[in-house]
C-alpha positions as CSV (number, residue, x, y, z in Angstrom):
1,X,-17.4,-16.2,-12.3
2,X,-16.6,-17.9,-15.5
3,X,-16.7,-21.8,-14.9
4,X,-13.8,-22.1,-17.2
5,X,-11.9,-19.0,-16.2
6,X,-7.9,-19.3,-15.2
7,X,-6.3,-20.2,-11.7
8,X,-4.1,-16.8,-10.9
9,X,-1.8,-17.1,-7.9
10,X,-0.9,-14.8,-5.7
11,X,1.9,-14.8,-3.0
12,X,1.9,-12.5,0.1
13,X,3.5,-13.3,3.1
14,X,0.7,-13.2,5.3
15,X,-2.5,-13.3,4.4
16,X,-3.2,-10.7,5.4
17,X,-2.4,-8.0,7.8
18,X,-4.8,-5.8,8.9
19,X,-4.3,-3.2,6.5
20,X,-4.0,-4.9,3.4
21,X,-7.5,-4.3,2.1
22,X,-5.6,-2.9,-0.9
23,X,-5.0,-6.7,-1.5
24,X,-8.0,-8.7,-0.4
25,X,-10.0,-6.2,-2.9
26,X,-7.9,-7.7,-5.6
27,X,-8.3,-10.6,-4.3
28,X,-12.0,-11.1,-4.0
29,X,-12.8,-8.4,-7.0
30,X,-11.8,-10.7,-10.3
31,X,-15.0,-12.4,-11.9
32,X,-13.0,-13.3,-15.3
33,X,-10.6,-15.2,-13.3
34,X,-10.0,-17.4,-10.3
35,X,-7.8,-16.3,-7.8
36,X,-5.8,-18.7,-5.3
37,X,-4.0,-16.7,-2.3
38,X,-0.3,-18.5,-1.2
39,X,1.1,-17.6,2.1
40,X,3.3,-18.2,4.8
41,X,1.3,-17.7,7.2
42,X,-2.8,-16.6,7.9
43,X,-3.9,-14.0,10.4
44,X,-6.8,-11.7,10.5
45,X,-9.0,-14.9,8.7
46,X,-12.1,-13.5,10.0
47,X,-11.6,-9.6,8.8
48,X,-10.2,-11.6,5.7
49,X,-12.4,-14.5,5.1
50,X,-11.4,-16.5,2.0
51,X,-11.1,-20.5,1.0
52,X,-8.5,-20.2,-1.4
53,X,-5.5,-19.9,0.5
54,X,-2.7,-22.4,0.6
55,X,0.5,-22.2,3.7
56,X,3.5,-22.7,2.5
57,X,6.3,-24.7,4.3
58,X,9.0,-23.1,6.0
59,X,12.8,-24.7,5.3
60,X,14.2,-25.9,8.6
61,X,17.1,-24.2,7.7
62,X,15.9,-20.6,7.1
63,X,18.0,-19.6,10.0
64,X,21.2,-20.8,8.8
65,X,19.9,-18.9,5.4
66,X,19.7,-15.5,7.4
67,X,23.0,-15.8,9.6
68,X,24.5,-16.3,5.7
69,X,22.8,-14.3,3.6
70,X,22.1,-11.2,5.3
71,X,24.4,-11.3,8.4
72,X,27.5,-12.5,6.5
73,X,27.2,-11.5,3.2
74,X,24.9,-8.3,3.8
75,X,22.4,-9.5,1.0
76,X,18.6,-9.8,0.7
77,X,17.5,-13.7,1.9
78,X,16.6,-16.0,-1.3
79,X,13.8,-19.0,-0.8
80,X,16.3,-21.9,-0.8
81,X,15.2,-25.3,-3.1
82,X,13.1,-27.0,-0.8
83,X,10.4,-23.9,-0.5
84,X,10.5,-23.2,-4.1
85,X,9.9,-27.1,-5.0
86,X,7.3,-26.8,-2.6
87,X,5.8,-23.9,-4.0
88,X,5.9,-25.3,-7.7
89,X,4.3,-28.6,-6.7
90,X,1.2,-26.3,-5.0
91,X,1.2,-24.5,-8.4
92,X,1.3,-27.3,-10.5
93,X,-1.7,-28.7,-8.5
94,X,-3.6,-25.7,-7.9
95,X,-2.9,-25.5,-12.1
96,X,-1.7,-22.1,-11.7
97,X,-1.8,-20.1,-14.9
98,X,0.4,-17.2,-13.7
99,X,1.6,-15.9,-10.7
100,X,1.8,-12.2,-8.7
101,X,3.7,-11.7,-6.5
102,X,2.9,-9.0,-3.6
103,X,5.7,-6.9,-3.2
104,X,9.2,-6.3,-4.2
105,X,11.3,-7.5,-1.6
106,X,9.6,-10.8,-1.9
107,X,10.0,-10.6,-5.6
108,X,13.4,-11.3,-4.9
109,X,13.1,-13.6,-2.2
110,X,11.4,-15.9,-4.9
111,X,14.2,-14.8,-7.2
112,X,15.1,-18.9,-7.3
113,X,11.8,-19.7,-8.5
114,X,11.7,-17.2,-12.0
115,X,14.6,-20.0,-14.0
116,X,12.2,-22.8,-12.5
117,X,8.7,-21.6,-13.3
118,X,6.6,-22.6,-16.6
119,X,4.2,-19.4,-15.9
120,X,4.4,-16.2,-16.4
121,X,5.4,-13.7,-13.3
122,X,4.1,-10.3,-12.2
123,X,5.5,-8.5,-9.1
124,X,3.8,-5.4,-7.5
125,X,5.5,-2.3,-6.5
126,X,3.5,-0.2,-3.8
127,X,6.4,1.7,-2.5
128,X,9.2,1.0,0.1
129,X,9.6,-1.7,-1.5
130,X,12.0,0.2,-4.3
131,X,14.2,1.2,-1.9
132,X,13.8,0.3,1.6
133,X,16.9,-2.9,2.2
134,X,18.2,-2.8,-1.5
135,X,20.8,0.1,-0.6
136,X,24.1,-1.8,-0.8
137,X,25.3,-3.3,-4.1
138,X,24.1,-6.5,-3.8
139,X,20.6,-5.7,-3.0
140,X,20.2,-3.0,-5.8
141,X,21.9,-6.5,-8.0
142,X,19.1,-8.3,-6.9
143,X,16.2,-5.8,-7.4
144,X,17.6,-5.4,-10.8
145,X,17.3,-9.2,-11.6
146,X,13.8,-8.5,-10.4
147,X,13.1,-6.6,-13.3
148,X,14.9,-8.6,-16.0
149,X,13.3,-11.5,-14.8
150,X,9.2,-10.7,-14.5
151,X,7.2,-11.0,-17.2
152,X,5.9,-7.7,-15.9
153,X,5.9,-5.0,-13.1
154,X,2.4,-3.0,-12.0
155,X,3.3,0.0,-9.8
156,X,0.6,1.3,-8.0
157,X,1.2,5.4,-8.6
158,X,3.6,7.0,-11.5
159,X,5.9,8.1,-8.7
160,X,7.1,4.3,-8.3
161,X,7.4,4.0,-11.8
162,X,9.8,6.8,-12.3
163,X,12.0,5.3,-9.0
164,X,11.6,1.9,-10.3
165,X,13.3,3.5,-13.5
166,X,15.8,5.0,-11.9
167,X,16.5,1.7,-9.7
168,X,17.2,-0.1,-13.4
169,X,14.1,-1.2,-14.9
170,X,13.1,-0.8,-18.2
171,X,10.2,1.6,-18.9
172,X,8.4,-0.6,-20.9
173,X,8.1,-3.4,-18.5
174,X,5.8,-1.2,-16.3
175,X,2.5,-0.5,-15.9
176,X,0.5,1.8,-13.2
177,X,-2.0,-0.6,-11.9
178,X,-4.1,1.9,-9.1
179,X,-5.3,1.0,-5.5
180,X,-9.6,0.9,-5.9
181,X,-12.0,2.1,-4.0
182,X,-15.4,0.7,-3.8
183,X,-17.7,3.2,-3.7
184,X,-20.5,1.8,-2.6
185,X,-18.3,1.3,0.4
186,X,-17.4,5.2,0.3
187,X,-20.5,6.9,-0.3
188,X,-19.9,10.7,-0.3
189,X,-21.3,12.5,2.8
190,X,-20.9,16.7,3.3
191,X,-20.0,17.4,5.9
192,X,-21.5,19.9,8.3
193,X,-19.3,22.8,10.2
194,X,-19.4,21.7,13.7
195,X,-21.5,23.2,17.1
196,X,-19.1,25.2,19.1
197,X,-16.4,24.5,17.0
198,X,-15.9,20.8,17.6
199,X,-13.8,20.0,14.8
200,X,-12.7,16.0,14.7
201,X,-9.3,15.7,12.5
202,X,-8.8,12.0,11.6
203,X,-5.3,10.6,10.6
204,X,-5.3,7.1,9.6
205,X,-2.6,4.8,8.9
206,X,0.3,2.4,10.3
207,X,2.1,4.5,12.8
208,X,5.8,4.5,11.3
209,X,8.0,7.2,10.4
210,X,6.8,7.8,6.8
211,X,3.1,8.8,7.9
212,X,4.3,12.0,9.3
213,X,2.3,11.6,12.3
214,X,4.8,13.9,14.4
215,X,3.9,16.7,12.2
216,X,0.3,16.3,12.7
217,X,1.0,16.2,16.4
218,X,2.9,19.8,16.5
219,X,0.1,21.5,14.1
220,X,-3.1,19.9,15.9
221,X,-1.5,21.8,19.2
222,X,-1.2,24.9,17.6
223,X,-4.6,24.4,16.1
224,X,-5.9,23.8,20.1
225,X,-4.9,26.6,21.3
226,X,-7.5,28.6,19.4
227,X,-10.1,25.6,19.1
228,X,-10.0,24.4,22.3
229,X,-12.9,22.5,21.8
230,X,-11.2,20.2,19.0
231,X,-9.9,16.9,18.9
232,X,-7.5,14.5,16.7
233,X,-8.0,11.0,16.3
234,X,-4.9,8.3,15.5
235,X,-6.7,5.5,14.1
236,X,-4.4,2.6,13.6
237,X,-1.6,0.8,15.4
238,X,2.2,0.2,14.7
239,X,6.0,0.2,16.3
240,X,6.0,4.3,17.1
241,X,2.5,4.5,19.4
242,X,3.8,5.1,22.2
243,X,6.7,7.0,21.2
244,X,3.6,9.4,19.1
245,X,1.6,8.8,22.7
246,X,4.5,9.9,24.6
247,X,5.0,13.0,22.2
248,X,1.3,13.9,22.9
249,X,1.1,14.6,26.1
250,X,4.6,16.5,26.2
251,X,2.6,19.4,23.3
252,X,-0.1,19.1,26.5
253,X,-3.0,17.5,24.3
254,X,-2.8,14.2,25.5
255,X,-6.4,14.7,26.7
256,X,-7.7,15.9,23.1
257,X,-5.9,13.0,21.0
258,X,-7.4,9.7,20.6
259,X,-5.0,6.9,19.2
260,X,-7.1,3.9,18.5
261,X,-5.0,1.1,17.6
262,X,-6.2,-0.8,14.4
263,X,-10.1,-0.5,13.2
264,X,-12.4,-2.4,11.3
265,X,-13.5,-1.6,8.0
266,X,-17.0,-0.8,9.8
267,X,-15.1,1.0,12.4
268,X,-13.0,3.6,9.8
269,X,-15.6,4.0,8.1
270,X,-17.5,5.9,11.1
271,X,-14.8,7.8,11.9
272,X,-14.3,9.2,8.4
273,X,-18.0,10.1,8.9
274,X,-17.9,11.8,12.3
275,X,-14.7,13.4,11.0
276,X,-14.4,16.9,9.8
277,X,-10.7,17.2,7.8
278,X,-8.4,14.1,7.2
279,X,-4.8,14.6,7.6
280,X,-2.3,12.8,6.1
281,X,1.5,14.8,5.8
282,X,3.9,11.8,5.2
283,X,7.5,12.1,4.6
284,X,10.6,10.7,3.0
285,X,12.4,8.6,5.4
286,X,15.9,8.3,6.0
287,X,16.1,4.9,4.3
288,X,14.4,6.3,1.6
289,X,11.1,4.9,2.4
290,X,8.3,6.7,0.6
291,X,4.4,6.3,-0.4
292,X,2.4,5.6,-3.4
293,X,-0.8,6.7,-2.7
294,X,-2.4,5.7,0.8
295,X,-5.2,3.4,0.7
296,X,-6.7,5.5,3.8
297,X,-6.3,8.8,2.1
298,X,-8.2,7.3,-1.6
299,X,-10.8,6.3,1.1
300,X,-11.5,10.0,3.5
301,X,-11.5,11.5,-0.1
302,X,-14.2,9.0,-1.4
303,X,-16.5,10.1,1.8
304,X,-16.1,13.4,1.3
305,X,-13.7,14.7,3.6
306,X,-11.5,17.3,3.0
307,X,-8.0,16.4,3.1
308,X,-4.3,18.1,4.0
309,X,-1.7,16.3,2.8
310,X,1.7,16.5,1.1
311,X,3.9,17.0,-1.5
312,X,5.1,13.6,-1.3
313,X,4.8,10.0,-3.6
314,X,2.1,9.9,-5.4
315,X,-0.2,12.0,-3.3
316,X,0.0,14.6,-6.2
317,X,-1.5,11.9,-8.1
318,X,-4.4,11.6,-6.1
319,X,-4.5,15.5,-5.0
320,X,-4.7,18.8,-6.9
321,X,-3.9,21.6,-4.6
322,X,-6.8,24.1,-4.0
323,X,-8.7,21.8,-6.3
324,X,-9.8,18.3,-4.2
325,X,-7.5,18.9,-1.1
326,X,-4.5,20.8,0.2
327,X,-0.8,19.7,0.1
328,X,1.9,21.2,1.6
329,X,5.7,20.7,2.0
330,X,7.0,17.9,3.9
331,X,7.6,18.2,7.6
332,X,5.9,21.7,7.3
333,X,3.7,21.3,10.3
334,X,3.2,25.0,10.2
335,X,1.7,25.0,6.7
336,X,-0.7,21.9,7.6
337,X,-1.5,24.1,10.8
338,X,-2.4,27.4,8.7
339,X,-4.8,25.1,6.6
340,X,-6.2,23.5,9.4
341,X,-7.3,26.9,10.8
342,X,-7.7,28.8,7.4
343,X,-10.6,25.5,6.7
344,X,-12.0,26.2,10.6
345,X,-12.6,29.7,9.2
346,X,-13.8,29.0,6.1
347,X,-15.6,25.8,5.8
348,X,-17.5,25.9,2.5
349,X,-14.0,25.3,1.4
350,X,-13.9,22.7,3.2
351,X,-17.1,21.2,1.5
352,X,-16.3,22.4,-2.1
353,X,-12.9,20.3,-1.4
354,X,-14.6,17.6,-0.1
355,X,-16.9,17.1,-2.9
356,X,-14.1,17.4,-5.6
357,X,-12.5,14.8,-4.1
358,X,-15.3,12.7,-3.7
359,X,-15.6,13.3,-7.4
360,X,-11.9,12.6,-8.2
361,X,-12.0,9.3,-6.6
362,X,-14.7,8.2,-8.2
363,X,-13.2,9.0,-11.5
364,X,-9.7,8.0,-11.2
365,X,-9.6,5.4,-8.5
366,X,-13.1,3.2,-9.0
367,X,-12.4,-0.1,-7.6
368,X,-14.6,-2.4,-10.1
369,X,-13.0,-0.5,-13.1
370,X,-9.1,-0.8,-11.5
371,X,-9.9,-4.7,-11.1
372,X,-11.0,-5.1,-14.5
373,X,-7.9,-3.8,-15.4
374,X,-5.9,-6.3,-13.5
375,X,-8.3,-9.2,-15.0
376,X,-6.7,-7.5,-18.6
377,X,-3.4,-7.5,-17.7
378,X,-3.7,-11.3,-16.3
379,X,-5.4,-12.7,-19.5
380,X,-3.2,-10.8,-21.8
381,X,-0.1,-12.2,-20.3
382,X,-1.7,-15.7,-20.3
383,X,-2.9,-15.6,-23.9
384,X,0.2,-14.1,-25.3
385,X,1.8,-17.5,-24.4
386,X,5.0,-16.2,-23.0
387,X,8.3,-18.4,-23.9
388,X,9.3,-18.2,-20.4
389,X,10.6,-21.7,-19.0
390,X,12.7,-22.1,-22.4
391,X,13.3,-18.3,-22.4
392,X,16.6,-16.6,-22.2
393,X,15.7,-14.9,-19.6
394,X,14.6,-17.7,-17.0
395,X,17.7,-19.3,-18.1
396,X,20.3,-16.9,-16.4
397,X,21.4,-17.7,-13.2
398,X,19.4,-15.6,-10.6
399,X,19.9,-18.2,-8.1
400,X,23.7,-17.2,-8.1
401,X,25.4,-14.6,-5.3
């Protein structure tokens, strides 16, 4: 690293949980800059091991702040003075150069801080965090003030852009800034068609609604009944296991599905190895909580697995049917199902598909390149000497309900 490169901040909640490798990558990646992690809170400090991490304080009155905010007047919680003083004084001594915040929704928690700050902001948009909460009036308000207020917004696929567009923002203040994947982490591996058809399917991921981990339930036990020899592995944890466990053994495969709660880095990666097809159908939720592209499905494609996925986010963006991997419809767990078997039955599709996407990811997604890019965006905004504490903009009153 540069011995006189810039201090870059960057906020996220906790740092980290355990499958934010998306972030520590950016995190530990720059070599043109310095980058110094705020948080709340730390957890997973040995799966995450970095020095540069400063806690923030808490206001003793956060709970009055939530009974107010979002119980009474049904609007997203804003940092309050104390924790954004607190934060600027850590800036200020940390000498901060500009600041990115991880994700939306705490973009506008900070919302306070933008008329404050005498650095440029950036805030990240990987997804829910367009939608999910900012459905009444005063929430879509608030995201909008998001996007008047930033310097600038990075959206990790082009699907996020178009919804942060139709949420308000202005096209021009976006730019896609893409998950990477280290290959040298990923190494491509072809994979062999198994003895006595002993296919492994692998889905990873948080195990909430939008993965679509019902569907690859129903289509893994149609898939049984003529590979009896199969198995499907769950690899990760989250608030519907045992609802998804539950739902297992009811389809009677409760003795061919693994679900392995979170993994290690070291841990995934043998499984996308010993894996056969990666399957990753997720869906549009209720709330309106959709992907960009999943960090597990860039990372089965970098190995070399063939992947069924869906129609959904930016997926398309990552997959080009019959091309690098198979999409279907969402919720079509009859159409993941006929690929499933139409791959058992044909596997050097399976391989051609594999190495395409192996091929595609190394391409499009190429972690050291994607960081350099990030670097770019960070010393442009810091060299373009942005007006922002006398600007307009930090002057209006985002503080105000």
């Amino acid at each position: 690293m540069q011995s006189d490169a810039p201090n870059i901040g960057i906020f996220c909640p906790t740092f980290l949980k355990p499958e934010m490798w998306h972030v520590y990558r950016q995190v530990v990646g720059p070599k043109r800059v310095k980058i110094h992690a705020f948080a709340f809170k730390r957890e997973n400090s040995e799966r995450f091991p970095y020095s540069l991490v400063h806690l923030l304080g808490r206001s003793r009155l956060r709970w009055a702040r939530r009974i107010w905010q979002k119980q009474i007047l049904h609007t997203p919680q804003l940092a309050l003075p104390s924790e954004c003083s607190g934060f600027l004084e850590l800036v200020c001594a940390q000498n901060i150069s500009l600041l990115h915040i991880y994700f939306g929704n705490n973009g506008v928690f900070w919302l306070p801080l933008f008329r404050q700050r005498p650095i440029p902001i950036i805030v990240s948009f990987h997804g829910a965090d367009v939608a999910v909460g900012f459905d009444t009036p005063s929430g879509q308000r608030r995201l909008k003030q998001v996007f008047e207020a930033a310097d600038l917004l990075l959206a990790r696929s082009h699907s996020i852009r178009q919804s942060m567009i139709a949420a308000g923002c202005s096209p021009d203040k976006i730019r896609i800034q893409r998950t990477g994947i280290p290959g040298s982490d990923f190494e491509y591996r072809p994979r062999r068609f198994p003895d006595d058809g002993r296919f492994q399917f692998l889905q990873a991921c948080r195990l909430i609604e939008k993965k679509g981990v019902e569907v690859t339930l129903k289509a893994y036990a149609k898939f049984m009944q003529r590979w009896p020899s199969s198995s499907l592995v769950i690899a990760g944890d989250g608030p519907l296991r045992k609802p998804l466990e539950q739902m297992a053994h009811q389809l009677d495969i409760g003795g061919r599905v693994v679900f392995t709660g979170f993994l290690s880095k070291e841990e995934l990666l043998k499984l996308y190895y010993e894996s056969h097809v990666f399957i990753h159908p997720s869906e549009t939720t209720s709330a309106g909580d959709n992907e960009g592209i999943p960090n597990s499905l860039l990372e089965a494609m970098a190995t070399g697995l063939c992947t069924i996925a869906t129609r959904h986010g930016g997926i398309p963006e990552a997959i080009e049917h019959l091309q690098n991997g198979i999409l279907v419809e969402e919720r079509d767990f009859e159409g993941v199902y006929y690929w499933m078997n139409r791959l058992a039955e044909d596997w050097p599709v399976a391989i051609e598909l594999g190495q395409h996407a192996a091929q595609a990811i190394s391409r499009e997604f190429d972690s050291e390149t994607q960081i350099q890019k990030l670097e770019s965006v960070y010393l442009e905004l810091i060299r373009s000497g942005y007006p922002v504490n006398g600007s307009k903009r930090a002057r209006d009153g985002f503080g105000s309900t």
